[in-house]
TORSEFI-973954 format. One record per residue (C-alpha): residue in three letters; chain; x, y, z. Coordinates in nm, 4 decimals. Layout:
<sites>
site residuo->ala&cadena->A&xx->X&yy->Y&zz->Z
...
</sites>
This chain:
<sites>
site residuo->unk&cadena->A&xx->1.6819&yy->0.3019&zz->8.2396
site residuo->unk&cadena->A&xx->1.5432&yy->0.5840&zz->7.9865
site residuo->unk&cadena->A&xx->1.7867&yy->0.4585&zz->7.7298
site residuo->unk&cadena->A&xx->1.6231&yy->0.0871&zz->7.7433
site residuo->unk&cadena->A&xx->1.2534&yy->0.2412&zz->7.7356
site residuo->unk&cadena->A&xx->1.4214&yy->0.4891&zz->7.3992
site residuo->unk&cadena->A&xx->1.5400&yy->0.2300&zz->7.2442
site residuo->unk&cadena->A&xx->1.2700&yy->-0.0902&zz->7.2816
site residuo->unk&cadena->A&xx->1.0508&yy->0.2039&zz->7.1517
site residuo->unk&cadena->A&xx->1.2314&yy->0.3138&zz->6.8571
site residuo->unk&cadena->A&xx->1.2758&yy->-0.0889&zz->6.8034
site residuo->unk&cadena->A&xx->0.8649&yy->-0.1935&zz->6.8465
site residuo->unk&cadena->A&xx->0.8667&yy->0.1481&zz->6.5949
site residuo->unk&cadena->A&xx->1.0983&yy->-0.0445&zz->6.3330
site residuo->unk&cadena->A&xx->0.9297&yy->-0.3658&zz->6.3527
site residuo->unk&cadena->A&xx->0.6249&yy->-0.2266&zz->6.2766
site residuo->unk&cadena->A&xx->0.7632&yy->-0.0308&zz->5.9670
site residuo->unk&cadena->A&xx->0.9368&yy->-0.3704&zz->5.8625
site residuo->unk&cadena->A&xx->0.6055&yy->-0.5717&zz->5.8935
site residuo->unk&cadena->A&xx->0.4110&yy->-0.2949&zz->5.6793
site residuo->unk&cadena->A&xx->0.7038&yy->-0.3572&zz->5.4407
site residuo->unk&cadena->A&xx->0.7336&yy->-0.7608&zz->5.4553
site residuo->unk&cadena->A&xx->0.3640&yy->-0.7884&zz->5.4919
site residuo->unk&cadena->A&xx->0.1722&yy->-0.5475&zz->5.2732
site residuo->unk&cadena->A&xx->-0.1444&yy->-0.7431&zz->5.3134
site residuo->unk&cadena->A&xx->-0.1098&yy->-0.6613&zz->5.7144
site residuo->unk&cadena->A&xx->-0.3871&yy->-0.4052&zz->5.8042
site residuo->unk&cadena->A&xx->-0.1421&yy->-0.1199&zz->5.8426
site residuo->unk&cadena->A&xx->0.0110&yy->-0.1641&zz->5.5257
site residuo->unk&cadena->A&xx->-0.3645&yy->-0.1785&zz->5.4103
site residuo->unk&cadena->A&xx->-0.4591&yy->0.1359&zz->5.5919
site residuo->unk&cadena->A&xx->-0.1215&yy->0.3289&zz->5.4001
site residuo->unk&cadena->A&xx->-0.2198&yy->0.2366&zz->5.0968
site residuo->unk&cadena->A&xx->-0.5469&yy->0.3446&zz->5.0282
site residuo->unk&cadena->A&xx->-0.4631&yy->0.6676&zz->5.2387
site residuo->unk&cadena->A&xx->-0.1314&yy->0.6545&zz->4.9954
site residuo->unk&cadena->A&xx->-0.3949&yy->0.6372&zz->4.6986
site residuo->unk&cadena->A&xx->-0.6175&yy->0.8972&zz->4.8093
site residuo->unk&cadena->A&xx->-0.3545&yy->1.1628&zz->4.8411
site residuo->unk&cadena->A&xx->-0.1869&yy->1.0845&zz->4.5252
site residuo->unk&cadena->A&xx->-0.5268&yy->1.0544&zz->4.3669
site residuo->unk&cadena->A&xx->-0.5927&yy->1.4296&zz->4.4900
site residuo->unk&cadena->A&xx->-0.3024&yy->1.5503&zz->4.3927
site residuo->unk&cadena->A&xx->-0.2537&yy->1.4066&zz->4.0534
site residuo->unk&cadena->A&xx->-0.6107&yy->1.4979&zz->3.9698
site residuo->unk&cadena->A&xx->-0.5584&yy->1.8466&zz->4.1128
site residuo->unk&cadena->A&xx->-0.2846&yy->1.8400&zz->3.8546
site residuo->unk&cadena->A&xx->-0.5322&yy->1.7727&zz->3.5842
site residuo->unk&cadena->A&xx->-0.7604&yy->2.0785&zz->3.6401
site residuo->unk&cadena->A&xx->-0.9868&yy->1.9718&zz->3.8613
site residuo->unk&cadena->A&xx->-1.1150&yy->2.1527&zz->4.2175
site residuo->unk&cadena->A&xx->-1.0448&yy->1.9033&zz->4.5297
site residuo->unk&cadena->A&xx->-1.3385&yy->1.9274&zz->4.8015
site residuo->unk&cadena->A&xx->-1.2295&yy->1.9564&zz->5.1470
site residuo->unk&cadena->A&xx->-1.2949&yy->1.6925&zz->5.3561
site residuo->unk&cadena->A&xx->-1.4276&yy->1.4361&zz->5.0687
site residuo->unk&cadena->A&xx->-1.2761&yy->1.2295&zz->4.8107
site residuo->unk&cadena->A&xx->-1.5300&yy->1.4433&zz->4.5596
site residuo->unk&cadena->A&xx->-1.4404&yy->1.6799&zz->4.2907
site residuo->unk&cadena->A&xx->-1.5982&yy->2.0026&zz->4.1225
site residuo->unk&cadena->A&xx->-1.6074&yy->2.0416&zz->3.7318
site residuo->unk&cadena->A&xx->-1.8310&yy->2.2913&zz->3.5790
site residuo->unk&cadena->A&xx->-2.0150&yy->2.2965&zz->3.9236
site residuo->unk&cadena->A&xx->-2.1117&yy->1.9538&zz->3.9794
site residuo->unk&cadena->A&xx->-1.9503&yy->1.7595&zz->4.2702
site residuo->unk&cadena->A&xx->-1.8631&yy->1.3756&zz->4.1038
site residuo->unk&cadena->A&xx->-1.7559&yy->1.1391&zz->4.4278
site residuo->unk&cadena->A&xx->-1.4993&yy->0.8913&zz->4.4700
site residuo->unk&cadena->A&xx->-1.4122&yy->0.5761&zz->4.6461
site residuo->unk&cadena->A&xx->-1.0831&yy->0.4124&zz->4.7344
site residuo->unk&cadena->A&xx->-1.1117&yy->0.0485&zz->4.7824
site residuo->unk&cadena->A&xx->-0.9304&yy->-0.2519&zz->4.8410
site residuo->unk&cadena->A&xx->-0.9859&yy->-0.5929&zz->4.7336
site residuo->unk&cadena->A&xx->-0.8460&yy->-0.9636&zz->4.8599
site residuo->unk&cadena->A&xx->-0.6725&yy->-1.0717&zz->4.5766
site residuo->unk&cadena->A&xx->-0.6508&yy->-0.7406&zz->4.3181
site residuo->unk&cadena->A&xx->-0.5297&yy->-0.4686&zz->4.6214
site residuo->unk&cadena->A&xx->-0.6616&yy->-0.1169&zz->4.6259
site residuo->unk&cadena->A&xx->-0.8684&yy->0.0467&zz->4.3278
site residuo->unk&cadena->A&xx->-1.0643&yy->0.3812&zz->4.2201
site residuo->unk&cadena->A&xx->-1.4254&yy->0.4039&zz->4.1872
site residuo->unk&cadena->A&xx->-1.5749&yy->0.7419&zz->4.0136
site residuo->unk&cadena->A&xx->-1.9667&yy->0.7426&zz->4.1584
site residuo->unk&cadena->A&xx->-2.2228&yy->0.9085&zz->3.9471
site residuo->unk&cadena->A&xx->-2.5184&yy->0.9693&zz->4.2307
site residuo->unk&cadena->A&xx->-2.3962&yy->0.6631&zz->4.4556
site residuo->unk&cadena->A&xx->-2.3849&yy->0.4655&zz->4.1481
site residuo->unk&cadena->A&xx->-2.0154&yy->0.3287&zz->4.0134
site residuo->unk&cadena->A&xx->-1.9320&yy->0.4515&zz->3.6974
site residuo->unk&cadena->A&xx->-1.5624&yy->0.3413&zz->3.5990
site residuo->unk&cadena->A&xx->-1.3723&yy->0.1483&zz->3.7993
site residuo->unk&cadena->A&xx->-0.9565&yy->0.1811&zz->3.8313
site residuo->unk&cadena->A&xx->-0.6983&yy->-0.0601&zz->3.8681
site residuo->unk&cadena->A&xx->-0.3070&yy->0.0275&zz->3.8928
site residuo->unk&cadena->A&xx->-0.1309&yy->-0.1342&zz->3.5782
site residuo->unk&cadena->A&xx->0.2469&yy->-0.2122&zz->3.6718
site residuo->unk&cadena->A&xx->0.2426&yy->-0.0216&zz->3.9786
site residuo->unk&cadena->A&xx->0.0618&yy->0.3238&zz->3.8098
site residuo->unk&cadena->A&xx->-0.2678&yy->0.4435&zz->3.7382
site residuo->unk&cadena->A&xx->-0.4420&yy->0.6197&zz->3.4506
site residuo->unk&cadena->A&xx->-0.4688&yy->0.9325&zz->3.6421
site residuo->unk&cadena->A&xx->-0.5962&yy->1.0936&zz->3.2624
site residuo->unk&cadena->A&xx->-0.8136&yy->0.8041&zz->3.2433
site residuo->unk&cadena->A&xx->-0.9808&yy->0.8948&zz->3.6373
site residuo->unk&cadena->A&xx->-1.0083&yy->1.2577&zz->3.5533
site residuo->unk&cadena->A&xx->-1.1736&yy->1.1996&zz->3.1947
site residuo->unk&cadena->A&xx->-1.4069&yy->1.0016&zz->3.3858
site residuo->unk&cadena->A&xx->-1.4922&yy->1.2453&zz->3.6484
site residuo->unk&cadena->A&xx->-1.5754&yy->1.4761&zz->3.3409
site residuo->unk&cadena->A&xx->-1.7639&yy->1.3107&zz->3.2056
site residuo->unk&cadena->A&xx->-2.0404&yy->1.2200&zz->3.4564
site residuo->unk&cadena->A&xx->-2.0263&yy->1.5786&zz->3.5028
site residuo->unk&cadena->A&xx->-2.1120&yy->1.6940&zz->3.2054
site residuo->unk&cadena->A&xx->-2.3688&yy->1.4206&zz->3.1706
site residuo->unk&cadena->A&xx->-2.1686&yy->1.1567&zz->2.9338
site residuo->unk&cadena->A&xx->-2.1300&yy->0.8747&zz->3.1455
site residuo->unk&cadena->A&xx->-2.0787&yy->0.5316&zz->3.0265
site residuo->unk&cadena->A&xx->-2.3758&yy->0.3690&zz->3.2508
site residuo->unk&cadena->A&xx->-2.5894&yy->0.3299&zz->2.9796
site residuo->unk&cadena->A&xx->-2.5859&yy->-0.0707&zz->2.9038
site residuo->unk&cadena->A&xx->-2.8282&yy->-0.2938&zz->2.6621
site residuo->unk&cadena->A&xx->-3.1386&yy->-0.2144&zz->2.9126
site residuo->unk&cadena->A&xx->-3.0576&yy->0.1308&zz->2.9960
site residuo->unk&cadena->A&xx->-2.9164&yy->0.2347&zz->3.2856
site residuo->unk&cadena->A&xx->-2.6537&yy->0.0549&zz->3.4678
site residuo->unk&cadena->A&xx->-2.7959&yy->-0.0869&zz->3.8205
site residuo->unk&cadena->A&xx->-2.6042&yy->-0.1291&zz->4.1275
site residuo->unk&cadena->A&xx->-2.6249&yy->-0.4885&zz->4.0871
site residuo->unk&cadena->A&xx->-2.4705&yy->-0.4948&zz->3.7441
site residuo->unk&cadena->A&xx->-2.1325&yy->-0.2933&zz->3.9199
site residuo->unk&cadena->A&xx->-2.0999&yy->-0.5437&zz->4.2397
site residuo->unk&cadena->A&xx->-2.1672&yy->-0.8408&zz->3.9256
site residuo->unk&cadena->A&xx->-1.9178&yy->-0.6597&zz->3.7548
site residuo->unk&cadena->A&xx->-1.6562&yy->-0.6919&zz->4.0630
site residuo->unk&cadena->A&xx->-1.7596&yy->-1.0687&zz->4.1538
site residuo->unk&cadena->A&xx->-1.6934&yy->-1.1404&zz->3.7918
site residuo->unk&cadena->A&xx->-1.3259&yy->-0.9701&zz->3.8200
site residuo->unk&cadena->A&xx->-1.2095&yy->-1.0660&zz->4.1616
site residuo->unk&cadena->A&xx->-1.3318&yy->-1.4338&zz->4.0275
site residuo->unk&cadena->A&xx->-1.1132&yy->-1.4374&zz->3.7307
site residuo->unk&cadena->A&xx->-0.8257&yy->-1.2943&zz->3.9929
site residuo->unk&cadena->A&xx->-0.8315&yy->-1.5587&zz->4.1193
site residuo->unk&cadena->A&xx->-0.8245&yy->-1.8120&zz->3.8838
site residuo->unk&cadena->A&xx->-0.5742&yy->-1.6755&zz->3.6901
site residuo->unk&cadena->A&xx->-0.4954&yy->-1.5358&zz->3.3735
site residuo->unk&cadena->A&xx->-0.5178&yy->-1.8037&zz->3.1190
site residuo->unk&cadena->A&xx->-0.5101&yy->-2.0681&zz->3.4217
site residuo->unk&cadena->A&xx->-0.8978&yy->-2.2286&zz->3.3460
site residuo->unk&cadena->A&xx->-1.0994&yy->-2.2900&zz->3.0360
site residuo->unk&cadena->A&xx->-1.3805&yy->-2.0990&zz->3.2318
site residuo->unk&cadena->A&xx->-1.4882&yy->-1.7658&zz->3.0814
site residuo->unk&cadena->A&xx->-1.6833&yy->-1.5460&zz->3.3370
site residuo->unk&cadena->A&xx->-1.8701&yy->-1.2447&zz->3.2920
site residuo->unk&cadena->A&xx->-2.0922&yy->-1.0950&zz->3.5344
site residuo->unk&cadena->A&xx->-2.4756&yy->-1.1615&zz->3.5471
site residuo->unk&cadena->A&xx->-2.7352&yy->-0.8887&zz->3.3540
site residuo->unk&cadena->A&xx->-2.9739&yy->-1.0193&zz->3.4980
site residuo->unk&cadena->A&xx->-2.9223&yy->-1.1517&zz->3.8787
site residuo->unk&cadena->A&xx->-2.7846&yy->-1.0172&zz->4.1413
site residuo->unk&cadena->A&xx->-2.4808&yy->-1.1554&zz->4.2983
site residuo->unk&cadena->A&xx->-2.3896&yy->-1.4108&zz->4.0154
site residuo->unk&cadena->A&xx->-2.2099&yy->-1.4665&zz->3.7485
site residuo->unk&cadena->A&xx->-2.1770&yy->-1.6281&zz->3.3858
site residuo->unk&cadena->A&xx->-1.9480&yy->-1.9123&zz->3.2918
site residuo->unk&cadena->A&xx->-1.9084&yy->-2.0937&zz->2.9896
site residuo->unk&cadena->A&xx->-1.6744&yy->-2.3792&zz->2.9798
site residuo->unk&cadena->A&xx->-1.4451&yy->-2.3634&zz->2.6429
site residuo->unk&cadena->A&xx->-1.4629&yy->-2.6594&zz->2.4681
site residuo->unk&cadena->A&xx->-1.2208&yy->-2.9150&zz->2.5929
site residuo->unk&cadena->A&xx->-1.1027&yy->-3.2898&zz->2.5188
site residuo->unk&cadena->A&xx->-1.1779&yy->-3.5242&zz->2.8028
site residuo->unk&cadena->A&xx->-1.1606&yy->-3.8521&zz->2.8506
site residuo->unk&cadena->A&xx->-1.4358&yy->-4.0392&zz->3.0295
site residuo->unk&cadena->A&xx->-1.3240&yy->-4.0478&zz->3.3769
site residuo->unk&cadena->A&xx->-1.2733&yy->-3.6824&zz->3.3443
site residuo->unk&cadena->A&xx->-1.6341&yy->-3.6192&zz->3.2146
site residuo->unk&cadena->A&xx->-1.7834&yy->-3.7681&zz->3.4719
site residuo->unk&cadena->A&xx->-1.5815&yy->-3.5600&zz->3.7584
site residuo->unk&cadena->A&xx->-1.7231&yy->-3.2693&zz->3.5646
site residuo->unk&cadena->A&xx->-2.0684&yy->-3.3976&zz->3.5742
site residuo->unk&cadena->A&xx->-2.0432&yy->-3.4539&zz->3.9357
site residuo->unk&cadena->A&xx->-1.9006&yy->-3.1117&zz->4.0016
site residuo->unk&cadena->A&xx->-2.1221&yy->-2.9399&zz->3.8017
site residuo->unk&cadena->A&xx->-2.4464&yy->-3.1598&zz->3.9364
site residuo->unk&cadena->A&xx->-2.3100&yy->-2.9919&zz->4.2627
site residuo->unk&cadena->A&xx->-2.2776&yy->-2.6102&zz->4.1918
site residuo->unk&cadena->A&xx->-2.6244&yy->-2.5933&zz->3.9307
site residuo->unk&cadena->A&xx->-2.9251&yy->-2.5094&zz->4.1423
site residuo->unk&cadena->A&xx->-3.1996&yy->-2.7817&zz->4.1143
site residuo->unk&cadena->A&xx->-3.4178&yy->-2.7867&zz->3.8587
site residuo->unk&cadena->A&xx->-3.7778&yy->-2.6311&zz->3.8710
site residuo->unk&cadena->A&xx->-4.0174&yy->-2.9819&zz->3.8746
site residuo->unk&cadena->A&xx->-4.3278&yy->-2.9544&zz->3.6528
site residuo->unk&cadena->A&xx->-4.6164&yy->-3.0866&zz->3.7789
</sites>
């Protein structure tokens, strides 16, 4: 009887180490790999000269504490944020499989020592310019690369949206006026003057 219990354990364990493995986007699998990131990211950083903070994805350099964030997205998986006063900075993505752990660390230097890249046409970056920033990219995720004639960038100006310019394209009529239609759907109506 104890063998059957040992062993329908050690089986439920496998199964659930094979489903993390066949299904990465399972929320285990999710859970391991931004705890995977973090501890590489501490280590390889650690590496690099800076001072880890205990308990906190943060690190010291010259005295100044510059926070982090591990995150995950739907369709571009987990990424590093460097935070300059709750603000994002730089954002990370792995390219094949690795990322610029120089790249993270130069960044983390820089905000503290003052030299961050937020500065933008109108100053300082906003908060809504960043989560712009991130529609803009998960967007273009999941379009594609190269899959639409659709360029989008994120907004300046308003929260929450984005910018998209249609490349210019050959049609024929039929198609044009599916495109009206479409587009006559998605624009927001126009302001009346009276």
């Amino acid at each position: 009887m104890q063998t059957r219990r040992l062993r329908r354990i050690v089986v439920h364990d496998l199964a659930r180490s094979l489903l993390a493995v066949v299904h990465p986007n399972s929320r285990g699998a999710r859970m391991h790999t931004t705890d995977a990131l973090k501890a590489a990211l501490k280590e390889n950083l650690i590496q690099r000269g800076l001072r880890a903070l205990h308990g906190q994805l943060a690190f010291v350099h010259r005295g100044r504490i510059v926070q982090l964030a591990v995150d995950e997205s739907l369709y571009r998986g987990p990424f590093v944020t460097v935070l300059e006063q709750g603000r994002i900075v730089r954002e990370f993505r792995a390219h094949d499989g690795t990322y610029d752990w120089n790249a993270i660390a130069n960044a983390i230097v820089d905000v503290a020592e003052g030299r961050s890249a937020t500065h933008g046409r109108s100053g300082a970056r906003t908060g809504a310019e960043g989560v712009n920033r991130k529609l803009a990219d998960d967007l273009k995720a999941m379009l594609g690369p190269g899959a639409s004639p659709l360029t989008i960038e994120p907004s300046a100006a308003t929260p929450g949206r984005v910018r998209v310019k249609l490349s210019e394209i050959e049609l024929d009529p039929l198609a044009v006026l599916q495109l009206f239609a479409a587009l006559a759907r998605a624009l927001p109506e126009p302001a009346h003057a009276h």
